[in-house]
N, C-alpha and C positions, 0 to 999 in steps of 0.2 A: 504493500500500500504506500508505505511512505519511497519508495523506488517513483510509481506511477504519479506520484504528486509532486515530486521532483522534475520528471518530463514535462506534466504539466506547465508546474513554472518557468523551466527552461524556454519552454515552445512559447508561450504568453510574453515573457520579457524578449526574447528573440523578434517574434511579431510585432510588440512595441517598438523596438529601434529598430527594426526594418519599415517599419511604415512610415516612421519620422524622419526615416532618410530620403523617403519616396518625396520628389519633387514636385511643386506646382504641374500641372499641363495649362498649358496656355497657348493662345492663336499664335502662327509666325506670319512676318511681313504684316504688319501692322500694328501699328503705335495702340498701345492700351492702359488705365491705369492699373497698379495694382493696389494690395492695400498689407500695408507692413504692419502688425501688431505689437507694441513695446509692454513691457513691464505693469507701466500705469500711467496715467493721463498725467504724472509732473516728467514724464522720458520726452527729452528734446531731440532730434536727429541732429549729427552734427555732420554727417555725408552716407552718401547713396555710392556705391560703385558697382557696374556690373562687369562681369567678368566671364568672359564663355568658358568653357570646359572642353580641351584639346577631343577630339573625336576618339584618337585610339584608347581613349580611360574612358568612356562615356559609360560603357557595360561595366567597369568596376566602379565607377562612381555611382551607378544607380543601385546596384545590390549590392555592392556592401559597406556599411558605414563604416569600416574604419579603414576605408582604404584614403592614402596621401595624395590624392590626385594634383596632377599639375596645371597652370592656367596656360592657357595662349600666350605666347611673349611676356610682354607687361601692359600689355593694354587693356584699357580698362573705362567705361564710360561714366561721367558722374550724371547723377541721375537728380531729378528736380523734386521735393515734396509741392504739391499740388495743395492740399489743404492736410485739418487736422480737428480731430474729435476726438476729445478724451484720451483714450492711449493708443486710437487706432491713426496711422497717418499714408496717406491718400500719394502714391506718386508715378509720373509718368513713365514707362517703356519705352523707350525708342522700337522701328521693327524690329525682330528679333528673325535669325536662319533657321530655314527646319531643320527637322533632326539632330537637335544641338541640346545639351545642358549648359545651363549658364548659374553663376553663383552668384545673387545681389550680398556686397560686404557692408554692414551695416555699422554705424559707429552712433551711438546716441551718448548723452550726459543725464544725469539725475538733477534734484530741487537741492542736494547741499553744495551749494555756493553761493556767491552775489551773485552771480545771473540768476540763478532760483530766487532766490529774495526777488530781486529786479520782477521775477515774471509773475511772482503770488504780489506782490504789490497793483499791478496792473488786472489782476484776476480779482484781489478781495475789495480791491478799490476803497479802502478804508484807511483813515487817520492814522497817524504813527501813535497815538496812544493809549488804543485798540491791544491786545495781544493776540495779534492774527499767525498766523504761518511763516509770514515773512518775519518776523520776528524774532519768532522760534527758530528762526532758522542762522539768522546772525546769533543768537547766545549759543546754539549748535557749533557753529565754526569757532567763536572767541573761544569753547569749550575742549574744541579739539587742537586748536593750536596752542594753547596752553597745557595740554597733556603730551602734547607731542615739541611741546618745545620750537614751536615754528611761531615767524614775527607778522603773522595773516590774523591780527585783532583789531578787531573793528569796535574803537572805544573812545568813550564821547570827552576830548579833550580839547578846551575853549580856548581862542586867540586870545595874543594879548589885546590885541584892540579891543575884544569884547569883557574883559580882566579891568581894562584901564577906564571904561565905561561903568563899568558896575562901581567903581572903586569909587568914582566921582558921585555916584549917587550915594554912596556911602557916608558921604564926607559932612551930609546933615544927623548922622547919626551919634552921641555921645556914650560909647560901647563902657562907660565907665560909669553907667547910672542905669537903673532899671528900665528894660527896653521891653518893647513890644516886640515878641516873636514872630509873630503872622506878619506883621509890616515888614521886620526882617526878610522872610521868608519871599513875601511877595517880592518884593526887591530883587533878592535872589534868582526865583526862577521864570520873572519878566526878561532878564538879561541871559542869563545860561541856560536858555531854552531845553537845552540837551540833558537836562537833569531831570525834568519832570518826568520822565520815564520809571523813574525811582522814587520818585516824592513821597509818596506813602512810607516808603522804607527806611528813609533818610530821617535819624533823629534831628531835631529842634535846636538841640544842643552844640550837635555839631555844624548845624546851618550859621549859630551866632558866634562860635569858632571861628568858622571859616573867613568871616569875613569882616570879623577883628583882625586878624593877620593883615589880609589883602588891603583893609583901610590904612595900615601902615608900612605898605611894601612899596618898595621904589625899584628895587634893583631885576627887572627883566628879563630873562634870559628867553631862548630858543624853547626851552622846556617847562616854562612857568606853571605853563596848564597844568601839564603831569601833577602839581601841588595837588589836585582834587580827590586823586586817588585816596593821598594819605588820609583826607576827612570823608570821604564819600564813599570810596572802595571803586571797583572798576564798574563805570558803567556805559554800558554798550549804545552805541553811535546812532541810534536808530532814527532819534530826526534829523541829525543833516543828512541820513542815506535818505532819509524818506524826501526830504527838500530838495536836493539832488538829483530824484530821481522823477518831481515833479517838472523842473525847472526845464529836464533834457528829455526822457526818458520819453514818457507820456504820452511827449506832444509827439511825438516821431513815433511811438504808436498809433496812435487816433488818427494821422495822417499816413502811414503806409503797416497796415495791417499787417503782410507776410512778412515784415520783417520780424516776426511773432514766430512763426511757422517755424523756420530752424533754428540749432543753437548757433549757425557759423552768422548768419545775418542778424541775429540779436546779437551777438557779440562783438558784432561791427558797429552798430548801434551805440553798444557801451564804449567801445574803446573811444570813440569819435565823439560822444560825450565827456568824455574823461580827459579828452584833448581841450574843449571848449573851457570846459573845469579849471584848466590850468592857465589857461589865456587869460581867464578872471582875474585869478589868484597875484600874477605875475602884476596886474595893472590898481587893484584892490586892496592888497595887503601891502603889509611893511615888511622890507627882507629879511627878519629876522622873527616872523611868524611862522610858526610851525606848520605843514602841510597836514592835512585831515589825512585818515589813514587811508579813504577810499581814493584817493589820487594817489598816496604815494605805493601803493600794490594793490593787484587785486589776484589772488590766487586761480592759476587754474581749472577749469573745471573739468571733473574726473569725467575719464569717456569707459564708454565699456561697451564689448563687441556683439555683434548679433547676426546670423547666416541666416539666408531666406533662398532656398532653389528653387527655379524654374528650368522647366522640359519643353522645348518644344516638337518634342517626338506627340504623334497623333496618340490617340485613346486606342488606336486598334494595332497593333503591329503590322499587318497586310497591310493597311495603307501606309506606310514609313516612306515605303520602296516605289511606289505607284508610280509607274509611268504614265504619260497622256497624251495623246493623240490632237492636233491641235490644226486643223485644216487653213489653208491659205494659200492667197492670189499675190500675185507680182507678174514682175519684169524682170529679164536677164539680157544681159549682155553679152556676146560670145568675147572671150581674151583674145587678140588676134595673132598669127602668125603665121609664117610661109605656107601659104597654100590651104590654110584656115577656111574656117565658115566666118561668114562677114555677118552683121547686124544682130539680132536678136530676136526675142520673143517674149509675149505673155504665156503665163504659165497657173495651172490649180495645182497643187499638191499637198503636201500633209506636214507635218513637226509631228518630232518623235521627243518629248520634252525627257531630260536625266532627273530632275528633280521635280517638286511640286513649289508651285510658285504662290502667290496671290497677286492676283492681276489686277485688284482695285486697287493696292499700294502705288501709287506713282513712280518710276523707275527714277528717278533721282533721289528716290526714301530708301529705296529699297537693300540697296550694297548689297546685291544680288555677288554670289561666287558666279565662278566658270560655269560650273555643271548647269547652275540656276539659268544663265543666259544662252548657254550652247544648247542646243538638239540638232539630232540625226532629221535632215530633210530628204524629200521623195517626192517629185512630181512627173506631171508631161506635157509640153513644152503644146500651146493653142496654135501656133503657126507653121505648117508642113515644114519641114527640110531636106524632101525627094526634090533632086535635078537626076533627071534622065541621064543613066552611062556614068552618073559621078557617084551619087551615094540614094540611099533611101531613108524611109524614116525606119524607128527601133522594131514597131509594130502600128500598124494600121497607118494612120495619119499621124501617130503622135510618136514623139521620140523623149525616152526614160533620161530624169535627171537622179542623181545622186549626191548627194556633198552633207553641208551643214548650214546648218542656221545661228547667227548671233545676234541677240538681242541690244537694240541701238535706238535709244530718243524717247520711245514709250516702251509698254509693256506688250507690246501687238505690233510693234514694227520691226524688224529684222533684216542684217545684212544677211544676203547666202553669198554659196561660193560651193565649188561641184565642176564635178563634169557632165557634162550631155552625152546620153550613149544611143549612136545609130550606126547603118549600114554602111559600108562604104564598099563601090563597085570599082571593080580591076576593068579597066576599058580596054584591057586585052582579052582577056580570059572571061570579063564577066561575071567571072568568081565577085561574091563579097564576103567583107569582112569586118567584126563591129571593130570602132572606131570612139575614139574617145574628144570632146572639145572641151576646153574649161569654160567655163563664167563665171560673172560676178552678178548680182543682182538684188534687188531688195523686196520687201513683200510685206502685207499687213493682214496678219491673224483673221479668219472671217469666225466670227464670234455670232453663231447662230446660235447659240441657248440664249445668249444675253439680247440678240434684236426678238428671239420669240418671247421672251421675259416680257416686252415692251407693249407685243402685240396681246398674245394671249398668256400674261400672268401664271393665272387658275392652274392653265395645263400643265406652266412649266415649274411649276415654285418648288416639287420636289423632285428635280432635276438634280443631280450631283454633280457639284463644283468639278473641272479638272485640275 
């Protein structure tokens, strides 16, 4: 018993990761979106690449997952997100070749970082004195760089401008007789805006500390601010990110939306604000003002990897390989040479197609292979090439062409190129013998499913693509 529930599991998890390996199927030669699913609706894409899967691994890539398949060269296309809903996100294909596996290489970022913060600010839309996400999210980071010993803290440390301002309001206050604390306080955190974050938490005591000292300090330095720590404790930056992030952030949302969509154009966003920030600062402040911590670094934001296959091998194997038949009219030219056949001819014949195409993709989409544009052509030639005593035609009135067809300008028009096969009489003997002439010529698909489509619909609608 316990053997056969062994197989069992065996056979169950085997099936699981063989089916997880199993690929997308999806249409070829034809632009489509797909839809990539991430983690959770805070996962930002930071790039799309697709990447075909060399043909000779295509059978080890699809059955078995743990084979090392190799890519085509290094090329590789980046790929556009279209939109985005919650954790699912929306993006376009270019046409894709049949019978091909291809690997989209995904790279997304999570909500711990300042662009996280940046993008729940814009999502909760609420006041910095709120404790929202975005918040949570800055004490998250000051909490992890402080464990991990890294200088990514984002902690609310006042100019002296705004130090030398408080200090002047100060200067009606006689800190050496019984004072009102609330008057104090208000004082306080009308100028150091950055502290109300903590107001509740912040004793009284140390508010009429603090600012005995500063009524008496003269000497400035680059670090003055830091002073806050020692009466306040560390407190996190959260309205100048949030003022900050109204001033730039916001408005360059509200006017171009996608730059929402990924993390690599929200990130462009912030850096390009963060530039603006500094252009301020340089014409604003005094040189010997300290830089907020969100100008002077902003930590990168962690990526993390994600595979998504697509196939575009058909549903049915029999059709993989399908060849099609593809009838067409033109004109040839004969090549000429000593003692040649002179002018030309119309001609009906057939396309013997190597691959399977889609012929509503526009051949400039297409980046059609060889195989895709070449086929085996076959016709016979509309205008006799019997001269009496010189040669005759293949059979009957018409004489057998053979060569190839390649596809040039649309998906229906074609160069050929061939020889012409007829009779050719010995004016001594009479005897004939076949004979071979080249040409060159061009020709255009006659697409009768697609003109009966036109006329009578109904009849043809389940007619099979070739």
């Amino acid at each position: 018993m316990k053997k056969i529930s062994l197989i069992v599991l065996i056979f169950l998890t085997t099936s699981i990761v063989f089916g997880q390996n199993k690929p997308k199927v999806v249409n070829f030669g034809i632009q489509f979106l797909d839809t990539l699913s991430l983690p959770s609706k805070h996962n930002y894409i930071e790039s799309v690449k697709l990447y075909p899967i060399k043909d000779k691994h295509s059978k080890k890539y699809y059955n078995d997952p743990t084979f090392n398949y190799l890519l085509d060269s290094k090329g590789f296309k980046n790929i556009t997100v279209e939109s985005k809903r919650d954790s699912l996100n929306i993006v376009l294909i270019p046409p894709l070749k049949p019978n091909r596996f291809y690997k989209l290489e995904i790279t997304y970022v999570g909500r711990e970082d300042l662009y996280g913060a940046f993008r729940d600010m814009f999502i909760e839309g609420n006041d910095y004195e709120d404790k929202t996400n975005w918040m949570k999210t800055i004490d998250f980071l000051n909490a992890e760089s402080i464990r991990s010993n890294q200088p990514y803290l984002y902690l609310y440390q006042p100019t002296n401008k705004d130090l030398k301002i408080l200090k002047e309001e100060l200067k009606a206050i006689d800190f050496n007789s019984s004072l009102d604390t609330n008057y104090v306080s208000n004082i306080l955190y009308k100028n150091l805006t950055g502290l109300k974050v903590r107001q509740k938490e912040i004793e009284k005591n140390k508010v009429i500390e603090f600012c005995r000292w500063l009524s008496t300090f003269d000497n400035f330095q680059p670090d003055t601010g830091l002073k806050i720590f020692e009466y306040f404790g560390r407190i996190p930056d959260h309205q100048r990110l949030y003022d900050f992030y109204l001033r730039y952030i916001k408005v360059e949302l509200v006017n171009n939306p996608t730059a929402y969509l990924t993390h690599t154009k929200f990130k462009e966003l912030v850096e390009n604000a963060i530039e603006k920030e500094v252009e301020f600062l340089k014409t604003n402040l005094d040189g010997k003002e300290p830089v907020p911590n969100y100008i002077t670094f902003i930590d990168k934001a962690k990526l993390y990897p994600k595979t998504h296959k697509i196939s575009s091998y058909p549903d049915k194997y029999e059709t993989s390989y399908e060849r099609s038949l593809v009838p067409d009219f033109g004109y040839i030219t004969y090549i000429p040479y000593e003692g040649s056949i002179k002018g030309g001819s119309p001609y009906v014949g057939v396309h013997i197609s190597l691959s399977p195409v889609n012929k509503d993709v526009p051949l400039t989409l297409s980046q059609l292979t060889f195989a895709q544009r070449f086929s085996i052509h076959t016709a016979v030639t509309l205008n006799s090439l019997k001269k009496d005593g010189f040669r005759d035609d293949f059979f009957a009135n018409y004489s057998l062409m053979l060569g190839g067809g390649y596809k040039v300008l649309t998906q229906s028009t074609r160069l050929n190129f061939g020889g012409l096969f007829f009779k050719k009489t010995d004016a001594v003997s009479g005897n004939s013998n076949i004979a071979v002439q080249p040409y060159v010529g061009i020709s255009i698909d006659i697409e009768i499913r697609k003109w009966l489509e036109g006329i009578i619909p109904t009849f043809t609608k389940n007619f099979k693509d070739n």
